[in-house]
C-alpha positions as CSV (number, residue, x, y, z in Angstrom):
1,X,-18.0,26.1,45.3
2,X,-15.9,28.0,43.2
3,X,-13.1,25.8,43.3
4,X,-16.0,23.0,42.0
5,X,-16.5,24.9,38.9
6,X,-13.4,25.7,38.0
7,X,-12.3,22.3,38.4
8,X,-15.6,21.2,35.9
9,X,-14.2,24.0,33.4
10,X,-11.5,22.5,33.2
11,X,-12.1,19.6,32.4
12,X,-14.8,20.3,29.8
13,X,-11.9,22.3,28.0
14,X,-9.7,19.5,28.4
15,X,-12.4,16.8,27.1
16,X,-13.3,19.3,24.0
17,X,-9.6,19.6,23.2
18,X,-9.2,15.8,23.1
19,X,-12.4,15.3,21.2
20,X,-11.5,17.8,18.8
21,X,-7.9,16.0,18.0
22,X,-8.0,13.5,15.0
23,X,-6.7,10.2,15.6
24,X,-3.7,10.0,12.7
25,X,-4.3,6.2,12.2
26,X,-8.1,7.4,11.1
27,X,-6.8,10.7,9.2
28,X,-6.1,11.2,5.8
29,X,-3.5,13.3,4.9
30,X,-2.6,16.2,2.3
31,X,0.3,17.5,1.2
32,X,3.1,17.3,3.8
33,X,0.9,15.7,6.6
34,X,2.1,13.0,8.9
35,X,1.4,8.9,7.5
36,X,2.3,5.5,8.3
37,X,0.9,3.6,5.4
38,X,0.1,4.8,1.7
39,X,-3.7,4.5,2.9
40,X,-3.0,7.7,5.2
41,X,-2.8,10.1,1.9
42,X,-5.4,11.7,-0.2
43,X,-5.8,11.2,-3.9
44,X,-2.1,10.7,-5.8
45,X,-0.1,11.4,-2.5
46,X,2.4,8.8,-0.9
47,X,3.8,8.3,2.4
48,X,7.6,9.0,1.7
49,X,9.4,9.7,4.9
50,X,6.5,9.5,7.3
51,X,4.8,12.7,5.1
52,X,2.7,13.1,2.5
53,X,3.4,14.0,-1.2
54,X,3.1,14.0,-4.7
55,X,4.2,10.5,-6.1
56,X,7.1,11.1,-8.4
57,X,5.9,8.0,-10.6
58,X,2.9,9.9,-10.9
59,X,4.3,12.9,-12.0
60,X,1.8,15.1,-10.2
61,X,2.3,18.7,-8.6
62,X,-0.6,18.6,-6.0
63,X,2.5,19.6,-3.7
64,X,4.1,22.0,-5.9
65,X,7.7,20.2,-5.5
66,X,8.9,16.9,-7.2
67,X,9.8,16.5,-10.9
68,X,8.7,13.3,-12.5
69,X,12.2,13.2,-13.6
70,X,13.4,12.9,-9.9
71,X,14.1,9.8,-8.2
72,X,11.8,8.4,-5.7
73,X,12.7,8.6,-2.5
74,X,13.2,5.2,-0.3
75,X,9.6,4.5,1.2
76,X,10.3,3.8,5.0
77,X,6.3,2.9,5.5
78,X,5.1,-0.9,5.7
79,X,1.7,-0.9,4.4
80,X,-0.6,-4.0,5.7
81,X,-2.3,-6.1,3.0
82,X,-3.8,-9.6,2.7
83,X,-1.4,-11.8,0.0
84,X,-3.4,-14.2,-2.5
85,X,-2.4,-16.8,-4.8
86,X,-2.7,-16.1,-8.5
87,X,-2.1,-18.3,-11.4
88,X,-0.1,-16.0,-14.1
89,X,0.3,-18.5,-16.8
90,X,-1.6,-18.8,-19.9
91,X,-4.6,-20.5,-18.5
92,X,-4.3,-19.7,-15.1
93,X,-6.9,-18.5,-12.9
94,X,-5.6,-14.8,-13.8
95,X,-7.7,-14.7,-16.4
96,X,-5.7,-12.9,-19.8
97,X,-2.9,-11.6,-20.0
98,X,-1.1,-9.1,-17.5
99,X,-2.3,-5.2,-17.5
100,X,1.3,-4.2,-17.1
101,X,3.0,-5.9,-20.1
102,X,0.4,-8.0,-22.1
103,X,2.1,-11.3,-21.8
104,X,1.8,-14.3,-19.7
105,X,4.3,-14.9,-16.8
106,X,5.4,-18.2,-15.4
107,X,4.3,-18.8,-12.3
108,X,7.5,-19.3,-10.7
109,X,8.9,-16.1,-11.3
110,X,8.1,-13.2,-8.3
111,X,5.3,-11.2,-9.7
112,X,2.3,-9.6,-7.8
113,X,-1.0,-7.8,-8.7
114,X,-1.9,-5.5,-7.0
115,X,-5.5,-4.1,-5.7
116,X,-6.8,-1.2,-7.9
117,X,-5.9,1.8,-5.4
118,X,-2.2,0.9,-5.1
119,X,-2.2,-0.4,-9.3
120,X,-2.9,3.7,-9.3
121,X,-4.1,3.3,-13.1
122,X,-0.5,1.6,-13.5
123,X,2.2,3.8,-12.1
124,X,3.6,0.4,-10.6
125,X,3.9,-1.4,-13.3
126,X,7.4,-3.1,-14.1
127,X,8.6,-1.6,-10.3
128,X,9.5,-3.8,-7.2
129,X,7.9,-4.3,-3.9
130,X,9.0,-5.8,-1.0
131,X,6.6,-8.1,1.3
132,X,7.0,-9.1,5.1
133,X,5.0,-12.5,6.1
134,X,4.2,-13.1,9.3
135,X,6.9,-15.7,9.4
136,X,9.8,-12.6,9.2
137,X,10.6,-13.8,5.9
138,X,10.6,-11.2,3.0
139,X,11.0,-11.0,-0.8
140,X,10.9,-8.3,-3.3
141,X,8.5,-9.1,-6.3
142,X,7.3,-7.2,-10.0
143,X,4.2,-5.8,-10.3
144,X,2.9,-7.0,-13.6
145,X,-0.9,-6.7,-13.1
146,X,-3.9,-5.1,-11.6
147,X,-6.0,-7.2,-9.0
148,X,-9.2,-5.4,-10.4
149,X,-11.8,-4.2,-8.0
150,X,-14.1,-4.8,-10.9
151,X,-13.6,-8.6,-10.7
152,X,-14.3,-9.2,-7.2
153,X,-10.9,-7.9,-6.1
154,X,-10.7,-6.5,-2.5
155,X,-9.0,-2.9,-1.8
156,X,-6.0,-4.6,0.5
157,X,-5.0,-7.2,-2.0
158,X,-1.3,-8.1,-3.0
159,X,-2.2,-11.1,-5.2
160,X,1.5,-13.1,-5.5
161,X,2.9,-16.1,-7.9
162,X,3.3,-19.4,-6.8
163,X,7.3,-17.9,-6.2
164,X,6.2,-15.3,-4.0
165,X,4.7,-17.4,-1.8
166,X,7.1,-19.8,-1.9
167,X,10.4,-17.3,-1.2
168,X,8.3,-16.5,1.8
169,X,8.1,-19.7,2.9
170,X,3.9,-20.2,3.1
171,X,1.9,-22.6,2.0
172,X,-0.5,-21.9,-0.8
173,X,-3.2,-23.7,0.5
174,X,-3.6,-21.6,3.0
175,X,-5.3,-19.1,0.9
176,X,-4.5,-16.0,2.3
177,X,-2.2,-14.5,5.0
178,X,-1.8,-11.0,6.1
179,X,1.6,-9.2,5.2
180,X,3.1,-6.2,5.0
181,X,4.5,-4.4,1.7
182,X,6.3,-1.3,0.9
183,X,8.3,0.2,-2.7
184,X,11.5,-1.8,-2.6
185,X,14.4,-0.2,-3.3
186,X,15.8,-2.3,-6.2
């Protein structure tokens, strides 16, 4: 008998311990927590080197370490998205002008929007991103714009140029096709 409730001890200790553990895919992480994708950190934060902190683009202190002034280091995170097709030429179905720079872009070039969160009120503008298609193939590309939430735009949105999708190799008819991305380092 004894031996029965030790044994059911146990294992209530055991089940409260598990249930007590957050899963990290589900967290989200302060300063110097463990991440995977820039989705994983709180507020500013970015995954640099699997752990949270301040985005040097940014130029915030929420970590109390890195200068504005210091380089970025390389991000080794993928972060999933869903890649779009947007028109960036004067008349395009982008509507005006890009948020980044005020000017039209030809469609060929490699530019991307990119969905409100990760625009982070433009601290990506003018910097390069790399994307993975499903296919293996990758590209870098410039962010020029902001795929605004405000206009129907989706939280998980990489919205790419006619040469985006077509140095990855897909066909823009398809409409949309899950990819990975992550700061290039160009």
């Amino acid at each position: 008998m004894a031996h029965s409730v030790l044994v059911c001890l146990a294992s209530l200790w055991l089940v409260s311990n598990f249930l007590s553990l957050q899963s990290p895919a589900l967290a989200i992480s302060s300063c110097g927590g463990s991440c995977r994708t820039l989705n994983d950190s709180s507020g500013q934060l970015i995954c640099i080197n699997g752990k949270c902190n301040d985005d040097p683009d940014v130029g915030t202190h929420t970590c109390g370490g890195i200068s504005p002034t210091t380089p970025s280091p390389p991000s080794s995170s993928s972060t999933p998205a869903i890649l779009t097709n947007n028109n960036f030429e004067k008349g395009g179905d982008g509507g005006g002008p890009s948020e980044c720079d005020g000017k039209y872009h030809d469609n060929s070039e490699r530019i991307v929007a990119l969905s409100t969160r990760w625009y982070n009120n433009g601290s990506r503008c003018g910097k390069m991103i790399k994307m993975t298609a499903p296919n293996g193939r990758t590209t870098s590309a410039k962010v020029v714009d902001e795929c605004d939430k405000a206009d129907g735009c989706r939280n998980n949105i990489v919205d790419g140029s006619d040469g985006v999708w077509d140095a990855l190799g897909l066909d823009t008819d398809i409409g949309e096709v899950h990819v990975t991305w992550s700061m290039s380092l160009i």
